[in-house]
C-alpha positions as CSV (number, residue, x, y, z in Angstrom):
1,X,0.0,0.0,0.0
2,X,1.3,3.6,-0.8
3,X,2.0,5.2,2.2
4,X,0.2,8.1,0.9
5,X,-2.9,6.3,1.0
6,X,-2.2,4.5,3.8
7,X,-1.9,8.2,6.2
8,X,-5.1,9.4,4.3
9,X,-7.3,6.8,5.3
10,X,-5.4,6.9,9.2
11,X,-6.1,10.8,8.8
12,X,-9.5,10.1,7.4
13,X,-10.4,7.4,10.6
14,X,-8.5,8.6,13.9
15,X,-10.2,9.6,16.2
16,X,-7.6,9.5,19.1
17,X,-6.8,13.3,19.8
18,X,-9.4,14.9,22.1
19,X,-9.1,18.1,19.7
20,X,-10.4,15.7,16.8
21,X,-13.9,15.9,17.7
22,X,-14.9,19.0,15.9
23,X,-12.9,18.1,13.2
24,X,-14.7,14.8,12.9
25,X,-18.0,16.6,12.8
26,X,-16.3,19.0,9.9
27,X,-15.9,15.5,8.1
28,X,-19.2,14.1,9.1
29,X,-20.9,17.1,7.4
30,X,-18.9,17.0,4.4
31,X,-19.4,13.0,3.6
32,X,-23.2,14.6,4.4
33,X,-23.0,17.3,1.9
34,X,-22.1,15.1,-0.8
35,X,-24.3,12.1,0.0
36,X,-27.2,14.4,0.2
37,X,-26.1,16.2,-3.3
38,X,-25.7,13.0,-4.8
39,X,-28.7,10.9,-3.8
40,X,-30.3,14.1,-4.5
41,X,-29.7,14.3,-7.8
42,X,-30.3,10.6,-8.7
43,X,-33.6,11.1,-7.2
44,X,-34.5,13.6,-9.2
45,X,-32.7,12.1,-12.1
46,X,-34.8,9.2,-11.5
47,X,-38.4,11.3,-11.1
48,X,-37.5,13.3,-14.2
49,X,-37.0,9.6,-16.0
50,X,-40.4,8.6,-14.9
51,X,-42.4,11.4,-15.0
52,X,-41.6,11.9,-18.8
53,X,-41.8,7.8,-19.6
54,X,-45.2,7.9,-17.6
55,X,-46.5,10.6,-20.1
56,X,-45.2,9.6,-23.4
57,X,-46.5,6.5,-22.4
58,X,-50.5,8.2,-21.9
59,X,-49.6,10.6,-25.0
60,X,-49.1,7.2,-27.5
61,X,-51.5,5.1,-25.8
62,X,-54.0,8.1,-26.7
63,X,-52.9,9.0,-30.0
64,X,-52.3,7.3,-33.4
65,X,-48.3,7.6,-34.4
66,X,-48.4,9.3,-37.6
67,X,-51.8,10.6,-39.1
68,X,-52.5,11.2,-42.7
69,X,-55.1,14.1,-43.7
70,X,-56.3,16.8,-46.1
71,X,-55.4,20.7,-46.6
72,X,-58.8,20.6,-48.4
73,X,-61.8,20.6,-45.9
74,X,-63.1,17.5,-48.0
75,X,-62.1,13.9,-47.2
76,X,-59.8,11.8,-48.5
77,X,-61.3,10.2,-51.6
78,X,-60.0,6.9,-52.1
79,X,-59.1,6.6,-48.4
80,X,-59.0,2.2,-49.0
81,X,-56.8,2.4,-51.5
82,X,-54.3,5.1,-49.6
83,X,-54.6,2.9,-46.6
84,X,-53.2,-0.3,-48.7
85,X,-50.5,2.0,-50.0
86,X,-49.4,3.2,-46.7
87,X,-49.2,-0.8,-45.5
88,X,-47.0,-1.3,-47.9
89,X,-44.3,1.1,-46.8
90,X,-41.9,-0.3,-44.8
91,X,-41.9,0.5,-41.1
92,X,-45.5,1.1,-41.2
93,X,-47.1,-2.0,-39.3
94,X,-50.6,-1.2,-39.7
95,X,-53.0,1.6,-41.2
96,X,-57.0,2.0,-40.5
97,X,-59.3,5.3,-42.3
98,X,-61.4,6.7,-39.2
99,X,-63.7,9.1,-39.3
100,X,-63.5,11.8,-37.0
101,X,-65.3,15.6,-36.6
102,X,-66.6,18.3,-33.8
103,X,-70.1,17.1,-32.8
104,X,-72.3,17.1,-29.0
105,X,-72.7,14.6,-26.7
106,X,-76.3,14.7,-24.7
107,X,-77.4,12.8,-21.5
108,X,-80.3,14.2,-20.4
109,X,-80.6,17.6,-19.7
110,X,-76.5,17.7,-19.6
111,X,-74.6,18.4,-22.9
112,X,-71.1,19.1,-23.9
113,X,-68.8,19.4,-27.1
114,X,-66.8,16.6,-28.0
115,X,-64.6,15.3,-30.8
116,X,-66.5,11.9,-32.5
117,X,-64.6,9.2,-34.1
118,X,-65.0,6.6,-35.7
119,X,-62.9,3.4,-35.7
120,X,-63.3,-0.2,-37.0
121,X,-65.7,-2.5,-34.4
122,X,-62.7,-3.7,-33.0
123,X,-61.1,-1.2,-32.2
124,X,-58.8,1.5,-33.3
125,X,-54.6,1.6,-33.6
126,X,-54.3,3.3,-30.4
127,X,-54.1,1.6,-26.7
128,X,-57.4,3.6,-24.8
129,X,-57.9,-0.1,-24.0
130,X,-55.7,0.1,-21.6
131,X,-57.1,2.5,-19.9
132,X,-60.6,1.8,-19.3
133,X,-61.6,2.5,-15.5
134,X,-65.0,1.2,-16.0
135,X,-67.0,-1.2,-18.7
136,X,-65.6,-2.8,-21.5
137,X,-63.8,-1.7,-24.6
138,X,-67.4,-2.3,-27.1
139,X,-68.0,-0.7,-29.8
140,X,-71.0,-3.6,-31.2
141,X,-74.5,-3.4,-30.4
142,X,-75.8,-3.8,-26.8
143,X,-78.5,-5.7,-25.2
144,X,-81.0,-3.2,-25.6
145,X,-80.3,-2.4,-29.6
146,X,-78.1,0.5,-29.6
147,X,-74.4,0.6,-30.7
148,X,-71.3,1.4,-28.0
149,X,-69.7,3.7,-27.4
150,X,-66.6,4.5,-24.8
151,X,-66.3,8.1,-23.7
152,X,-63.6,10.0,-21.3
153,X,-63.6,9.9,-17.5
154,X,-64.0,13.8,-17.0
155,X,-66.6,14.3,-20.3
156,X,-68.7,11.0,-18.5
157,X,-68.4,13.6,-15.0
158,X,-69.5,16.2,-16.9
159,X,-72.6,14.6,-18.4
160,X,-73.0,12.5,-15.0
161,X,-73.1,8.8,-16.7
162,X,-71.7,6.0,-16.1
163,X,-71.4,2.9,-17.9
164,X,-74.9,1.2,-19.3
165,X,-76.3,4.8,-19.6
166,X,-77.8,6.2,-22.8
167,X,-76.5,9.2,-25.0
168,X,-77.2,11.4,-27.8
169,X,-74.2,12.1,-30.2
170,X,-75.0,15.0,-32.7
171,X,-72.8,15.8,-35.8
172,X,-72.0,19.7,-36.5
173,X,-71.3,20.9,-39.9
174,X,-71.8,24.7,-39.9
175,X,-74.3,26.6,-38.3
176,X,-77.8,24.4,-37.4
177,X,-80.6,25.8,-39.0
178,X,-84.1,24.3,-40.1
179,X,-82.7,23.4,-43.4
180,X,-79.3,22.3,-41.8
181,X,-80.7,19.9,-39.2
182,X,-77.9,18.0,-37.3
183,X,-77.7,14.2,-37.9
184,X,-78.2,12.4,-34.2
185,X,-77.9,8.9,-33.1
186,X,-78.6,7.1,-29.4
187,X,-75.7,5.0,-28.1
188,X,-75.1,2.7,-24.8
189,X,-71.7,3.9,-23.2
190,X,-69.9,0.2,-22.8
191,X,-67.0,1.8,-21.5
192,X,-65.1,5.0,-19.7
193,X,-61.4,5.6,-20.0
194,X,-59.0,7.6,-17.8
195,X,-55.4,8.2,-19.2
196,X,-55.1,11.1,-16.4
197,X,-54.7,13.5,-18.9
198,X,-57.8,16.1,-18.4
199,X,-57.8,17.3,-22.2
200,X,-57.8,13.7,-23.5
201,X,-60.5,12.2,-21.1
202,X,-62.4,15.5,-22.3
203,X,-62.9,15.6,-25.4
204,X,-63.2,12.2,-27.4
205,X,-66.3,9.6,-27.7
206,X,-65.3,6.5,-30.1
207,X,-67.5,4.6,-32.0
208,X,-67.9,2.6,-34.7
209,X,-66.8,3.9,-37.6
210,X,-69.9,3.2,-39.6
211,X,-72.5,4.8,-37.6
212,X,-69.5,8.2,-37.7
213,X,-70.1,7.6,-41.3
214,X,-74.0,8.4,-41.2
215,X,-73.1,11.5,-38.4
216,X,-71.2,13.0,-40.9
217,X,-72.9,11.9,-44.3
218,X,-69.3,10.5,-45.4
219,X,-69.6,7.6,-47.6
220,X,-67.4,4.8,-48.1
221,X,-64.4,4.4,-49.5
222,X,-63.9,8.2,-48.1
223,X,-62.7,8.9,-44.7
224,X,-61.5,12.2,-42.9
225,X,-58.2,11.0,-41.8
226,X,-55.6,7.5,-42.1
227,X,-54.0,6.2,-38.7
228,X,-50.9,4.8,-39.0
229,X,-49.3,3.0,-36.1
230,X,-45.1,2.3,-36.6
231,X,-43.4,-0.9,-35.6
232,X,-40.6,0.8,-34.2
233,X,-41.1,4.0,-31.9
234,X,-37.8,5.2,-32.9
235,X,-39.0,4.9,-36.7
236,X,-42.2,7.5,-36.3
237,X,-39.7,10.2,-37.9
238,X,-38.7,8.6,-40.8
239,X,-41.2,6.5,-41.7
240,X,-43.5,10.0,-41.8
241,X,-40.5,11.2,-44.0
242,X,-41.1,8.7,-46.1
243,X,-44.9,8.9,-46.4
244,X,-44.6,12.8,-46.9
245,X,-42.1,12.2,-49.7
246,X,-44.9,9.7,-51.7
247,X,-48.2,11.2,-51.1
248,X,-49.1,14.1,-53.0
249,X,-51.1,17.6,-52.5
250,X,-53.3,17.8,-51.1
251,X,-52.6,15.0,-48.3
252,X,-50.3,15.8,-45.3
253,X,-48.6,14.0,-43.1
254,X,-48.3,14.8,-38.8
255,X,-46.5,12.6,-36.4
256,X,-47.9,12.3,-32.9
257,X,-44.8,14.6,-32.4
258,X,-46.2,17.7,-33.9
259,X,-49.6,16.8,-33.1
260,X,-48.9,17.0,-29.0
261,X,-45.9,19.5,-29.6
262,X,-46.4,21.4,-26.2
263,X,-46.7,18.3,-24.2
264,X,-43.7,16.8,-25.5
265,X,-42.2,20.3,-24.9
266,X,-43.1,20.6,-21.6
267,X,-41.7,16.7,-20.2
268,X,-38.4,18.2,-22.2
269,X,-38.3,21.1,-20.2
270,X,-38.5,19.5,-16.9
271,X,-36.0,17.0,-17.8
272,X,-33.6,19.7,-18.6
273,X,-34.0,21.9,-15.8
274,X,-35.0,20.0,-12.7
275,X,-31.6,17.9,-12.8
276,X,-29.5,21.5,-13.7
277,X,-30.9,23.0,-10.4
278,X,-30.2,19.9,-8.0
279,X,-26.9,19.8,-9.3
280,X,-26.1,23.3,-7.1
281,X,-26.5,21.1,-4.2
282,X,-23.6,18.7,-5.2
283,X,-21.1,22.1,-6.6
284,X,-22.2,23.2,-2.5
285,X,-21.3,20.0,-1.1
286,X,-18.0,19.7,-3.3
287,X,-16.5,23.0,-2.8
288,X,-17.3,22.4,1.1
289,X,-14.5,19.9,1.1
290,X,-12.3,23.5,0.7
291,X,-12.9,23.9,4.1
292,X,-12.7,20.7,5.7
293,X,-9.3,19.5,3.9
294,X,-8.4,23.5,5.2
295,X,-9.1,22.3,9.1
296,X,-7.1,18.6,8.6
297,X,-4.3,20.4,7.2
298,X,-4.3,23.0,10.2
299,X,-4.7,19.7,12.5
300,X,-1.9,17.6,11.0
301,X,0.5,20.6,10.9
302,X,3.1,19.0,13.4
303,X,2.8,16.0,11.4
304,X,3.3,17.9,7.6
305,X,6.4,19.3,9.6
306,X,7.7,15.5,10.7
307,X,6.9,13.7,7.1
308,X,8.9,16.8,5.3
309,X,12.3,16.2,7.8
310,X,11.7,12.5,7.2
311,X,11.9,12.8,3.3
312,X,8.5,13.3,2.2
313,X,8.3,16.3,-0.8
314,X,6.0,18.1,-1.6
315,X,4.2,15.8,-3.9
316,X,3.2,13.1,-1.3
317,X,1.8,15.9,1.1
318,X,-0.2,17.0,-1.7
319,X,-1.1,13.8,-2.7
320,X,-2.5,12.7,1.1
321,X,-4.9,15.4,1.2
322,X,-5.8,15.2,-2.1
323,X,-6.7,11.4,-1.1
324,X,-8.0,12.2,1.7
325,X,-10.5,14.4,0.1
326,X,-11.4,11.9,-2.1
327,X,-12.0,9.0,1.0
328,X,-14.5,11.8,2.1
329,X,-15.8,12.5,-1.8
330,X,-16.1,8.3,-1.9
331,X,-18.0,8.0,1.1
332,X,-20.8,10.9,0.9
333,X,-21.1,9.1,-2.6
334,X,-21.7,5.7,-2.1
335,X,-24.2,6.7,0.9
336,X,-25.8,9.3,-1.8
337,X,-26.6,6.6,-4.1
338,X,-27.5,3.6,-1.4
339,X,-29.9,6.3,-0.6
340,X,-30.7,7.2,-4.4
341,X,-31.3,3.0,-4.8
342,X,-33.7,2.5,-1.1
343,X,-35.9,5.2,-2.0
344,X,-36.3,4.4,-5.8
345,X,-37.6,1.1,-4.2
346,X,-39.2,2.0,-1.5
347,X,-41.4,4.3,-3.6
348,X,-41.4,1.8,-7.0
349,X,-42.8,-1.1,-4.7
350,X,-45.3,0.8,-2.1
351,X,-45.5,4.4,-3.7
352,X,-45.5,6.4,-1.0
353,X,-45.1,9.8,-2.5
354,X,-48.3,10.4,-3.9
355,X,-49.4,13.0,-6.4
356,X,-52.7,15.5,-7.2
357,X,-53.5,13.3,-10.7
358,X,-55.7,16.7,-12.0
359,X,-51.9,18.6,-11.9
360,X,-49.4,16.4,-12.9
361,X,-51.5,13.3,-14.6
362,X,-50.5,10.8,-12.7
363,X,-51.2,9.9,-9.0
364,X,-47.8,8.7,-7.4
365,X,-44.6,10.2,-7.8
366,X,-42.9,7.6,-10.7
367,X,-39.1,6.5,-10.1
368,X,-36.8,5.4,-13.3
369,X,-33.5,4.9,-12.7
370,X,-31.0,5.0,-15.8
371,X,-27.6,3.3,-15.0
372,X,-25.9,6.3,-16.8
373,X,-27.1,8.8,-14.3
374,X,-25.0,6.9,-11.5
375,X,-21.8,6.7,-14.1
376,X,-22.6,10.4,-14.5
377,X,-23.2,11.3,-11.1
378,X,-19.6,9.6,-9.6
379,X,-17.5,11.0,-12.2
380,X,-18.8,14.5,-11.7
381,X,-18.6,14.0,-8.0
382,X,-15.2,12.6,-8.4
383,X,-13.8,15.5,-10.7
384,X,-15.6,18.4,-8.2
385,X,-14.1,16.5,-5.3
386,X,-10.8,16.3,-6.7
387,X,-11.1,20.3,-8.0
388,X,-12.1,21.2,-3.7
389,X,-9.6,18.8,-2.4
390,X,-6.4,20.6,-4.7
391,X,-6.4,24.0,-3.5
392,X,-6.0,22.9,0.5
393,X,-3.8,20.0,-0.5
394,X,-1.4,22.5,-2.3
395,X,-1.1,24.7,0.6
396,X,0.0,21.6,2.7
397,X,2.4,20.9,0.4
398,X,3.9,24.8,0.6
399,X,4.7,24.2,4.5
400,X,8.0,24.8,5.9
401,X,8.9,22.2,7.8
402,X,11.4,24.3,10.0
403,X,8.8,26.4,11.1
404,X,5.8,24.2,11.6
405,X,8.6,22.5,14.0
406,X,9.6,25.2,16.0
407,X,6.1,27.1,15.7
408,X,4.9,28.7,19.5
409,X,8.6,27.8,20.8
C-alpha cells in the first residue's frame, strides 16, 4: 500500500486526539453534503425519467403515431386504396381510415362538445384499451339495440353517466338551421377511460366507424383521416418522412410529435431543468470539502512538519490530502446513491409519494432509474471532489517544515 494512501485513510479514521472531535463533525458534514447532493440528484434524475416515460406513455397510448389528412376541408377520396399504400411502406405496421369531426354529446338535460370518431368495431390503432376504468372496450350493439360507445372519465363527470347509460351524439357541420338539421344517433356507453390526462378524457367519444359515417354523411371508400401505427417507436420520424415524400397535394402527413408539440415540450423542459438545479447542491457540497481539507491540514500541521524532515516532498503531502478528500468525496457518494437505490424502491414497490393526478397526470410520484445517471453522477462528483480537495492540498504541500517544527517555541 502507498504510504500516501495508507496516512489518508489513518487521517480520514482517527479519532484519538481529544481536539479531533470538531474536526470529525467538519468530516461528518462534508461526507453529508455530498451524500445528500448525490442521492439528491439521482432522485431527481430518476423522477424526471419517470415522469416523462409515464407521459409519453399516456400521449401514445392516446394518439395514433403518424396521421395522414387533407389541406382541403373535403375527405380523403380513395381513403382504401391510400390505406393499402401506406401498408406497404416499410416501417408502417398497420393503417385503418377513421372518421373523426366536432359534434355534441347529450345525456339528459346535460350536454357538452366533444370530438367523434369513428374506428373499426374492434377497435382502433391506439391503446385507450388500456385504460378503461370502467365497462368494457365495445364498440357492437348492446342488449338493448343501440351501438357502444366508450367516452372520457372527465366528459362521462360532466354529463354524469356512467357505464350502461344512454346518449345522444350529434354531428356539427356549420351553423344548425331548419334546413341544416344535425344528424343524431342514441348509443349505450360500454366503456369510460382515464389516461389522467384532463384534455384527452375530455374531449373524445369512439365509436364505430360506420355509424361516424351516417353522423357526418361520409360515404365509403372516403374517410377524414388515415392512422398509422409504426413498428418501431424510434422509426415515427422517418417512416413520416417517407410517407410525406410519396403522397401528393393535397394529403399531409403529422406525427404524434407535432400533433402534441407542447406536451412533448413541456416533459423536455422538466428533464432539462429539474436535474440542472439539484446539481447546485452537489457544486455546495464539493466545494465544502475546501474547508474541511483547510481544518485537517491545520490539525496535522506537526505531522506535515515530521513527514517533510523524514523525506517526504512536496508531492506526497499534496497527494495525502488530495486522497484524503477523495475517502471523504467516496464515502458521501456511495451513501448518496445507497440512498438514491432504497428510495427508488421503496417508492417503486409501495409508492408512498403520492401526487394530485388533475396537476401532474398521474397519482404517485414515478421513479426510473438510468444506470448512466449513477456513471454520471460519480465522475462529476469525483472531478468536483478532486477540483475542492487541490487548493487545500497545495497549501500543505507549501509548509516549511522548519517552522511548523519550531512554531509557539
Amino acid at each position: 500500500m502507498r504510504f500516501e494512501w495508507f496516512l489518508a485513510s489513518r487521517y480520514f479514521r482517527d479519532k484519538r486526539r481529544a481536539s479531533s472531535s470538531f474536526l470529525s463533525f467538519i468530516k461528518i458534514m462534508a461526507v453529508a453534503g455530498i451524500a445528500i447532493g448525490a442521492g439528491g440528484l439521482l432522485i431527481a434524475f430518476s423522477i424526471v425519467h419517470g415522469f416523462k416515460s409515464v407521459i409519453q406513455e399516456k400521449i401514445m397510448g392516446y394518439g395514433a403515431h403518424i396521421t395522414v389528412s387533407t389541406y382541403q376541408e373535403g375527405p380523403i377520396q380513395q381513403a382504401d386504396t391510400l390505406t393499402s399504400f401506406i401498408e406497404s411502406r416499410p416501417g408502417v405496421k398497420r393503417a385503418q381510415p377513421v372518421i373523426y369531426g366536432q359534434g355534441m354529446i347529450q345525456s339528459r338535460d346535460l350536454a357538452d362538445g366533444t370530438f367523434i370518431k369513428g374506428v373499426d368495431q374492434e377497435g382502433d390503432l391506439t391503446d385507450i384499451r388500456r385504460y378503461i376504468n370502467s365497462g368494457e372496450y365495445n364498440l357492437g350493439m348492446s342488449e338493448g339495440g343501440r351501438p357502444g360507445v366508450v367516452i372520457g372519465s372527465r366528459l362521462a363527470r360532466n354529463l354524469d353517466v356512467d357505464v350502461g347509460r344512454t346518449v345522444t351524439l350529434y354531428a356539427i357541420d356549420g351553423v344548425p338551421s331548419p334546413v341544416n338539421m344535425p344528424k343524431l344517433r342514441q348509443f349505450h356507453v360500454t366503456g369510460i377511460y382515464a389516461t389522467g390526462i384532463d384534455q384527452f378524457d375530455d374531449i373524445l367519444v369512439l365509436m364505430d366507424r360506420e355509424h361516424a359515417r351516417y353522423l357526418f354523411q361520409v360515404d365509403p371508400p372516403m374517410a377524414t383521416q388515415i392512422e398509422i401505427s409504426v413498428a418501431q417507436l424510434e422509426d415515427i420520424e422517418s417512416v413520416a418522412a417517407d410517407l410525406s415524400d410519396q403522397l401528393a397535394f393535397p394529403l399531409n402527413t403529422q406525427t404524434i410529435y407535432q400533433t402534441y408539440s407542447s406536451m412533448f415540450a413541456w416533459i423536455n423542459l422538466q428533464e432539462q431543468t429539474i436535474p440542472f438545479v439539484i446539481a447546485v447542491m452537489i457544486i455546495v457540497a464539493a466545494f465544502n470539502l475546501i474547508g474541511t481539507i483547510l481544518m485537517m491540514v491545520l490539525e496535522r500541521t506537526r505531522d506535515i512538519g515530521m513527514l517533510k524532515t523524514m523525506g517526504a516532498t512536496n508531492k506526497h503531502i499534496r497527494r495525502i490530502f488530495l486522497t484524503e478528500g477523495m475517502i471523504v468525496a467516496a464515502a458521501g457518494l456511495i451513501i448518496g446513491i445507497l440512498l438514491s437505490v432504497l428510495f427508488n424502491v421503496v417508492q417503486g414497490t409501495w409508492e408512498v409519494i403520492p401526487l394530485p393526478e388533475e396537476s401532474y397526470y398521474m397519482d404517485s410520484a414515478p421513479v426510473e432509474p438510468h444506470w448512466l445517471d449513477f456513471v454520471i453522477v460519480t465522475v462529476a462528483t469525483f472531478l468536483l471532489a478532486a477540483l475542492a480537495s487541490w487548493l487545500p492540498a497545495r497549501v500543505a504541500s507549501k509548509m516549511d517544515p522548519v517552522r511548523i517544527l519550531t512554531f509557539g517555541r
